[in-house]
C-alpha positions, 0 to 999 in steps of 0.5 A: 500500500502506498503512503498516499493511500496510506494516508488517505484511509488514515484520514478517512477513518479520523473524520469518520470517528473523530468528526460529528460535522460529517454524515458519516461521523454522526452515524458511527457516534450514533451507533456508538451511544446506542451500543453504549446504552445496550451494554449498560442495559445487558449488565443491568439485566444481568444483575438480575438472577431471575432473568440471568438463569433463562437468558444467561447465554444470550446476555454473555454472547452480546455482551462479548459482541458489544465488547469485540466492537469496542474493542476494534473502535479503541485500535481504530482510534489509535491508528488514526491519528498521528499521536496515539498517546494523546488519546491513550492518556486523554480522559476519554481514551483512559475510559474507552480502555477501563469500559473495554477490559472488563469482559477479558478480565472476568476470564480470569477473575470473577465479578470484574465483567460489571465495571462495563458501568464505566461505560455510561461515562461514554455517553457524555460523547453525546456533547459533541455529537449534538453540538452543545458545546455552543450551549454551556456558557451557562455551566462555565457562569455556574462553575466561576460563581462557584469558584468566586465564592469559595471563601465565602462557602467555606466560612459558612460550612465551618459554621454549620460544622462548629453549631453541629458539635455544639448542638450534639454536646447539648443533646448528649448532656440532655438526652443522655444514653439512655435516649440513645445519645450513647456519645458525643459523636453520635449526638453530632451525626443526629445534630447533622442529620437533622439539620440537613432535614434528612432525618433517618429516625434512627436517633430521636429525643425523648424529653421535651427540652430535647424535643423543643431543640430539635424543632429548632435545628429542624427549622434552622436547617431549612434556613441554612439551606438557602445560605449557599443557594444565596451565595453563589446566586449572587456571584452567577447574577455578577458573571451574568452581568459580565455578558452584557453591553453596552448595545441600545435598541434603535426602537425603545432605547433599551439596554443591557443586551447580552453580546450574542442579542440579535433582537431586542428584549422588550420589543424584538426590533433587530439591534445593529448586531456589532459584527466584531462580537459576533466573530468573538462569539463563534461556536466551537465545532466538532473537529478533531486534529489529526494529530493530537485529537485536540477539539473544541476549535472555532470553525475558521480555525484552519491550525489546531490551537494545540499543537499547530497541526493543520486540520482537515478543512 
């Protein structure tokens, strides 16, 4: 086989399982999610006895399917890009490989064939394929007012932890062992319990003071469950705040359009769209260097942003 042959079926193969802009791509992803879903189902069924002693054959033998396709998918993948290691180490490579072997350990050692679960981890492939990658601005808004507000967190839950050894010190002297609060410890896991308005039942206060206590921590956590919700609300609110302009409406003289806004939020008049911004704004696509596996490149990239491979266009 000539090199040029030789690269032109490599190439082939790479947008076939790399790429989810082609017909071809979408298929083979399509498929993938769907042998992915079916071999979750087949070790769901398997964990049931009743079903595994009539159909125990079948499920193996599918089982066996499922993991000789996975299995040609994995090398396919390798051999199709320049860098085998990129993908090899890379999260979904190291997933592709734990939700493979399973089935060849459980020749050897019994009750591995089970970790096949992994591959429900799989399924988050279905980000690239349906393009959603365009749509998680909200989620990366989510994940800075988290990180904004750590400190403030922090603090907050350190105070839920010293009200919790406080409160289930009292209870203890209260309550006693007899009531079951045998130790402090234990009286701290009822005080956290019942503070997060789980409440199992297993510990409960017998004398009124005890009692009266505990509807108060019970109230009291209903409020404490609002505080963090509060927290990061206002830090999202700050990082919405962010994605706005200064862009008013021709029509209405309305403001703080979001930088992506096309039409106006009171009266849907079209705004003079600032085509800088938009190009700013360009959604990631589903291609895959050849290379290095990279994605997430914007759709006039013609080099990857990391390794400077030239994609396939």
């Amino acid at each position: 086989m000539s090199k040029n042959n030789q690269h032109t079926w490599k190439t082939k193969l790479h947008e076939i399982i790399y790429e989810a802009d082609t017909k071809a791509g979408k298929l083979f992803d399509v498929v993938l999610l769907f042998l992915i879903i079916a071999s979750i189902i087949v070790v769901m069924l398997e964990s049931v006895s009743t079903f595994k002693a009539k159909h125990g054959d079948f499920l193996d033998t599918a089982e066996w399917i499922i993991t000789i396709l996975f299995t040609i998918e994995y090398i396919a993948r390798i051999i199709s890009i320049k860098k085998p290691t990129e993908y090899i180490f890379s999260f979904y490579g190291i997933i592709d490989f734990l939700s493979t072997i399973p089935k060849y350990l459980a020749i050897y050692f019994t009750g591995t064939h089970t970790l096949v679960a992994l591959r429900a981890l799989r399924l988050m492939r279905v980000f690239r394929i349906l393009k959603l990658a365009r749509f998680i601005g909200a989620s990366n808004n989510f994940m800075k007012a988290l990180k904004a507000s750590r400190a403030k967190i922090f603090v907050f839950l350190s105070f839920v932890i010293i009200l919790c050894i406080i409160l289930g010190t009292v209870m203890y002297l209260i309550e006693g062992e007899v009531n079951g609060f045998t130790s402090i410890p234990k009286s701290v896991y009822w005080a956290i319990v019942t503070m997060t308005t789980v409440g199992y039942g297993d510990i409960a206060p017998h004398t009124p003071i005890g009692q009266f206590i505990a509807s108060l921590v019970m109230i009291l956590g209903y409020g404490i469950i609002a505080v963090p919700t509060g927290i990061v609300s206002s830090e999202m609110t700050k990082a919405e705040a962010i994605n706005t302009n200064t862009q008013s409406c021709p029509n209405c003289s309305a403001e703080n359009h979001r930088d992506d806004a096309e039409f106006c939020y009171e009266c849907g008049y079209k705004l003079n769209f600032d085509k800088q911004i938009k190009k700013n704004k360009l959604a990631y696509n589903t291609q895959s260097c050849p290379n290095c596996a990279a994605e997430e490149h914007d759709d006039d990239a013609a080099f990857c942003k990391e390794c400077g491979f030239k994609l396939n266009s």
